[in-house]
N, C-alpha and C positions, 0 to 999 in steps of 0.2 A: 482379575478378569483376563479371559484369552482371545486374542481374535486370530480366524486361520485365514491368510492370502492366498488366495488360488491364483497363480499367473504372478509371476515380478516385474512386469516391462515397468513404465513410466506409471501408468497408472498404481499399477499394484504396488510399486514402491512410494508413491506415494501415501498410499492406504496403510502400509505397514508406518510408514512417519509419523503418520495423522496419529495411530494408536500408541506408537511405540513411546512417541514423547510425549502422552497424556495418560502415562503408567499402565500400559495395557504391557501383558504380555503377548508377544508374537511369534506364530509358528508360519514361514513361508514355504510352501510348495510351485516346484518351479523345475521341470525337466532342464530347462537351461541352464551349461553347466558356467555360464555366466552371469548368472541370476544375483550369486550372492556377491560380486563386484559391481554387479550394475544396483542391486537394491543400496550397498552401506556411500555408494557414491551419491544416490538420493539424499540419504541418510546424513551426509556430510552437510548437503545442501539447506535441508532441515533444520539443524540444529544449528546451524549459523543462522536463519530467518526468522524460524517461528518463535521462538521466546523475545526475538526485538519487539512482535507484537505487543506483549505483556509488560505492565508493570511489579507484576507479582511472576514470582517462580511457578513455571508447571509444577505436575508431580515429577517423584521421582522418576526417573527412564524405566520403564518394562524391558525385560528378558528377549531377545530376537532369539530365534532360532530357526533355522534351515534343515528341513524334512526330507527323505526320500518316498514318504508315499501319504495317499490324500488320507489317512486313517489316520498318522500321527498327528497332520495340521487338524483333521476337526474335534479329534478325539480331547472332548472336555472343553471344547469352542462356544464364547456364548455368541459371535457372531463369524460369519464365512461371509469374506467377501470373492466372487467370482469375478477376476477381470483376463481371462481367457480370451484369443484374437476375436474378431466379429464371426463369428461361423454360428451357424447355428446348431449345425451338430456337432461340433466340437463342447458347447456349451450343454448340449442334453445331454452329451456321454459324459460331462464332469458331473452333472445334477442327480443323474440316475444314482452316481456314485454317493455323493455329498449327502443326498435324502435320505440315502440309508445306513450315513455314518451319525450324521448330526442328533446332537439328542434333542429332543421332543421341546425344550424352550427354548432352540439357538435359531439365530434369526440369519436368513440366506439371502446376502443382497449381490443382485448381479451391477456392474460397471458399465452395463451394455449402454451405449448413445443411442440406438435405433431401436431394437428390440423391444414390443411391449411385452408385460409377464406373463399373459397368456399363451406367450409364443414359447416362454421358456419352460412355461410347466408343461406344453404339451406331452402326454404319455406316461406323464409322471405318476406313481401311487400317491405319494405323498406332496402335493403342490402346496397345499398349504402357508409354508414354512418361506415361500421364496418370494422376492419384491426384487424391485428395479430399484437399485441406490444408487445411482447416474450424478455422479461426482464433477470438477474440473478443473484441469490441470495450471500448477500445481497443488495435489490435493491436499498438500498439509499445509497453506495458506490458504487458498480461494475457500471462502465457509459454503458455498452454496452447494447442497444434493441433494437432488429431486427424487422424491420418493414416490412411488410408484406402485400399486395393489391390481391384482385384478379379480372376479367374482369371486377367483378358488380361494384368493390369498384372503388366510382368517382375518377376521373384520378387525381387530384391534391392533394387528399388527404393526400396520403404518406408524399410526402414533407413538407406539410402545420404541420403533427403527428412529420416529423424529425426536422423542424425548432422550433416548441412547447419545444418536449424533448430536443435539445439541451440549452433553455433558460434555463433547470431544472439542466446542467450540464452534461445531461447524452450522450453516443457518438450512434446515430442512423443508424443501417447498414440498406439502404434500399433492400430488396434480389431483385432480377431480375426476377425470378420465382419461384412463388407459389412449392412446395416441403413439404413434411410431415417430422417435423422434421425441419423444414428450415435449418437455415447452423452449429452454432456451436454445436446444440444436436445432429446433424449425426455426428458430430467430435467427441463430447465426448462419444458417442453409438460405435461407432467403438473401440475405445480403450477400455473401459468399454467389449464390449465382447471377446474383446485380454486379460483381463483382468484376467476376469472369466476364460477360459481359461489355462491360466498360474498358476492361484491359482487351479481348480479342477486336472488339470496334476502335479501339486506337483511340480513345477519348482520354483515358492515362493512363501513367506508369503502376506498378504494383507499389511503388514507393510514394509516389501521388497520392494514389486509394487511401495507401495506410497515414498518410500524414492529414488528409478529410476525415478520420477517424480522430487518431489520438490530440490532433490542434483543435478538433470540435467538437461533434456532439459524442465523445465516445466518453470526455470529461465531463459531460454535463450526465449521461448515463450512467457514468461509476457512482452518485452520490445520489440520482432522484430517480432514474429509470428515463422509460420512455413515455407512461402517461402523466407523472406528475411535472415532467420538463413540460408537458404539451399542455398543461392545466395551466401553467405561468404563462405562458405564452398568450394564452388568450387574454391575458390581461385579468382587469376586474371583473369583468362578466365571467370569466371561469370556463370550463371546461365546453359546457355547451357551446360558449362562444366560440370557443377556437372548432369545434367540428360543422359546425354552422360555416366558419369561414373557409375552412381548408377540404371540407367534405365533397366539394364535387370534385377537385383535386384528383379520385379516387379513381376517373375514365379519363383524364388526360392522361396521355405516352412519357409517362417520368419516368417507368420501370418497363422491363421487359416481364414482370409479375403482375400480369392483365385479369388474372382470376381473384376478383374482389368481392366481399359480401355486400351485396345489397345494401345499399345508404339508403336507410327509409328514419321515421319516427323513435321503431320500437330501438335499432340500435343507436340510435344520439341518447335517447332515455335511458339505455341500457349501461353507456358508459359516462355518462354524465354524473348517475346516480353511483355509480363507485367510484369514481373520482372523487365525489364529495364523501363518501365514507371513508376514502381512505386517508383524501388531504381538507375535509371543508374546516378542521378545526384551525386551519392556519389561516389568517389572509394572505394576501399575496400578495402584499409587502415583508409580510413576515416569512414567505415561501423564499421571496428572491433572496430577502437577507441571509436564512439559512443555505441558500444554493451559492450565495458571494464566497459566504463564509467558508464553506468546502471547495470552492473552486479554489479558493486562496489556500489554503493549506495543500491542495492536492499539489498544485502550482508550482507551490515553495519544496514544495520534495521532491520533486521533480528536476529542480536545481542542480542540486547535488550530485546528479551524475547525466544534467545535462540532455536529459531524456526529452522526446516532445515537445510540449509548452513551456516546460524548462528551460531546454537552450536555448527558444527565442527571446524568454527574459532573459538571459544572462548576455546573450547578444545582441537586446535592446540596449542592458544598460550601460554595457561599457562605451556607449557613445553618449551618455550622459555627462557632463560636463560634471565635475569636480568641485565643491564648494571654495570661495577664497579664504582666507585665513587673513587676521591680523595677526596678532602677536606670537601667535602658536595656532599652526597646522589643526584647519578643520578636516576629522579621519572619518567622521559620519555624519551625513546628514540624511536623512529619509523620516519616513513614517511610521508609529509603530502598529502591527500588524497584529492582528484579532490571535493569531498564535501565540502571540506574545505574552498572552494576561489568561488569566488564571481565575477561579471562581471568586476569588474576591472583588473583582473586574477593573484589576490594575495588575501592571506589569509585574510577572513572575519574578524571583528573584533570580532564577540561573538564567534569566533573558537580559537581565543586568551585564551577567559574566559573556553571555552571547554575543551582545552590543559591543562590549570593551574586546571580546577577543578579534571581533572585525575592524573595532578603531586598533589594535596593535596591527594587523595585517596591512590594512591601510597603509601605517605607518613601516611597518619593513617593507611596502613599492615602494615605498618616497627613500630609502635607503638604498634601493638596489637587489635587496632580497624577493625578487620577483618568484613569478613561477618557470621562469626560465633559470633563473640561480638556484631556485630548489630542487629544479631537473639535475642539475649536474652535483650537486650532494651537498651542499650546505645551506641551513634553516637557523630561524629563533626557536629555542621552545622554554615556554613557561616553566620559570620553577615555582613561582610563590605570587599569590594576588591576593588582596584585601579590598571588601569592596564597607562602601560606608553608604546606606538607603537614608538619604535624605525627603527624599517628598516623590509624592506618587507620580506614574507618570499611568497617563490608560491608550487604549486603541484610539488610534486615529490624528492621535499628536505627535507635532514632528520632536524629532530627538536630532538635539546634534551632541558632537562629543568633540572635545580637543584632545589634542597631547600634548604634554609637557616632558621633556628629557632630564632626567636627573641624572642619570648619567649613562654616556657610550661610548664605554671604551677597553680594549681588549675583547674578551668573551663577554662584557656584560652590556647590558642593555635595559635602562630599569627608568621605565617609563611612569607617567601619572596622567588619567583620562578624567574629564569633568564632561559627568553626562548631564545637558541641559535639555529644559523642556520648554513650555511655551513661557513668552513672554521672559528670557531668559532666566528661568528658574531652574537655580541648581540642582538634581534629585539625586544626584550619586556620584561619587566619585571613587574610583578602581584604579589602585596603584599596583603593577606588576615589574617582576624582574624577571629576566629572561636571561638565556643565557647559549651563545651560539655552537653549533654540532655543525657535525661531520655526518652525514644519514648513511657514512657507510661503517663505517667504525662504532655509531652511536654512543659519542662521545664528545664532551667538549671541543672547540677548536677555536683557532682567531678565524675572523671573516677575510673575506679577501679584502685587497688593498683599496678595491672603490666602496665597497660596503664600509669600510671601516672612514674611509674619510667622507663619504655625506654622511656617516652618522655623527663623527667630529661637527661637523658644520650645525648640523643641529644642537647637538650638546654645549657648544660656544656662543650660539646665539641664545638660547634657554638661561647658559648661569648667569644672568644679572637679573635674572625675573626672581621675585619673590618664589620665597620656600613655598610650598602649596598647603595649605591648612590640612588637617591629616594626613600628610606624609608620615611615612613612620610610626604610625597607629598599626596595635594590634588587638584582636577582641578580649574583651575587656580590660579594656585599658580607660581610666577614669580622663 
């Protein structure tokens, strides 16, 4: 299969990724003799992203290739996508061209955000063949493009452009009516001018706005939208309820967007009754648990680099106080988190290896191997762990974990965690050695002189503890 890219900017490069790593081949057309640096630099961007989505390999990569004229890119195309600047003549003068290169089953989708396809076929012989596939950036993650028909465009087409793009991965809304702007740029244009707004009245900052976004309802939007959040919200009475309570809301001055539709009967009826077809099969204790449940995992990735609601948790918890230890250094205590477990609905097994690799980390702050000693080039890093799955542990049960030093000394570092669960029940225990680098050489090294003596301290207070019951186990071993 071929697809031809008309236009390289962002968008187009991103279209060309969408196909390129879901084995299309690709032909870009692109005057810009920058095109093909700015497309494979997408392209870089791409192939480090989109397959983390996937548990399974895409296909194999499709063919790129870089055109001098619109004949090569469509010549033998079974889709063209046009993402030319907003002009609209710029867009007829490619169309005119494209219609009379394309063959008779290749499907012509424009990129335009505004444009409906009425406007693009005007003057056209051939309209038929063309639709609105209003994509968003970045297009080779974000799955949503909205498809778009209008009377000219043949009646099956749509479906034929949504069945295509979903093989690509991506989710196809097809709109119902033609509309400038279709449906989520009149969404994001309404707030955008609440926006403006609120930043030119001096109410707050742009950094403000965006942190009223991504700290709230912009996370409760990624996972439900905006009417089935508002269906929870009303509680048990459901949907009607909450329009029943928030509906005269709709002529007090909260926005400077005072053009609203009549709150009468027929529209509380009108979304009420699709609320319930879209959400009445859940209750709404099963609605919130499914929106916790996303909220937490959105949360927890969020972590990782600190983003959003991320940072605030990670900036909550380091003012968390530290469990105490008796005999050996408690390195974990918390909860385990619905991420955690797995369809059998008990904790994964690499969430085992997850837990013990934060009880080691724990453990090299309590040594000195902070994140300030691993700024300046020296780390532990695991050579070798064994874990032993003793009894289950599931969501919502605290885990704590110790560590035992078996031995710290020189480059080595070879630790034993005993992951407990409630009622101090033991369910695992993860013995690793580690062994300390240089992060700039990558390469073995000794630790500096204070890392090496709190880790002495520990390894002196440890050897008169009992050996630990499988230490020194390996699989299958009787």
């Amino acid at each position: 299969m071929k697809a031809a890219i008309i236009g390289g900017g962002v968008i187009g490069g991103g279209w060309a990724a969408r196909f390129l790593l879901n084995g299309w081949d690709v032909a870009v057309f692109d005057p810009d003799p920058e095109a093909e640096r700015k497309i494979n630099a997408v392209l870089g961007n791409a192939r480090r992203s989109l397959p983390s989505l996937y548990d399974k390999a895409l296909p194999p990569e499709g063919t790129l290739t870089f055109v001098s004229t619109l004949q090569e890119a469509a010549t033998g195309a079974s889709w063209i996508q046009e993402s030319v600047p907003e002009r609209l003549d710029l867009k007829h003068k490619v169309y005119t061209q494209i219609t009379a290169l394309a063959g008779a089953d290749t499907i012509i989708g424009s990129s335009t955000s505004g444009f409906k396809p009425s406007q693009l076929q005007e003057g056209l012989d051939h309209p038929g063949q063309i639709i609105v596939a209003h994509p968003f950036n970045p297009v080779y993650l974000l799955p949503l493009v909205e498809i778009v028909g209008s009377d000219k465009t043949t009646p099956d087409l749509p479906q034929k452009a949504s069945d295509l793009l979903t093989s690509l991965g991506m989710k196809p809304l097809i709109v119902r009516k033609e509309i400038d702007a279709h449906i989520a740029d009149r969404m994001l244009e309404a707030v955008w001018r609440e926006g403006l707004w609120l930043i030119k009245d001096g109410i707050c900052t742009t950094e403000e706005l965006d942190d009223a976004i991504r700290y709230g309802f912009g996370l409760r939007w990624a996972q439900m939208g905006l009417f089935e959040t508002y269906r929870i919200a009303g509680g048990e009475a459901g949907m009607k309820h909450f329009l029943e309570q928030f509906g005269p809301c709709l002529t007090w001055p909260w926005t400077k967007l005072m053009d609203v539709p009549e709150y009468d009967d027929a529209l509380v009826d009108l979304i009420a009754g699709q609320s319930d077809a879209q959400s009445g099969h859940m209750t709404i204790r099963e609605l919130e648990q499914l929106r916790d449940d996303n909220l937490v995992g959105m949360m927890r990735a969020l972590r990782k680099t600190g983003s959003g609601a991320g940072g605030a948790i990670t900036a909550h918890e380091a003012t968390l106080t530290d469990p105490a230890g008796n005999d050996l250094p408690v390195t974990v205590q918390r909860q385990i988190p619905q991420t955690w477990t797995d369809y059998n609905g008990h904790m994964n097994e690499a969430a085992y290896m997850e837990a013990a690799s934060l009880a080691s980390d724990r453990f090299m702050e309590m040594i000195g191997c902070d994140a300030a000693y691993i700024a300046e080039g020296g780390s532990y890093f695991t050579a070798e762990s064994h874990v032993q799955f003793l009894n289950e542990l599931h969501h919502g049960q605290m885990l704590t974990i110790t560590t035992q030093v078996l031995q710290g000394a020189g480059k080595k570092l070879h630790l034993f965690h005993r992951l407990y669960g409630p009622d101090d029940m033991l369910a695992a225990t993860v013995e690793t050695f580690l062994l300390h680098m240089d992060l700039t050489s990558r390469r073995t090294s000794l630790p500096s002189a204070a890392v090496a003596g709190l880790t002495a301290q520990f390894a002196t207070a440890h050897a008169d503890l009992p050996h630990p019951e499988g230490a020194g186990r390996y699989v299958g071993q009787r």
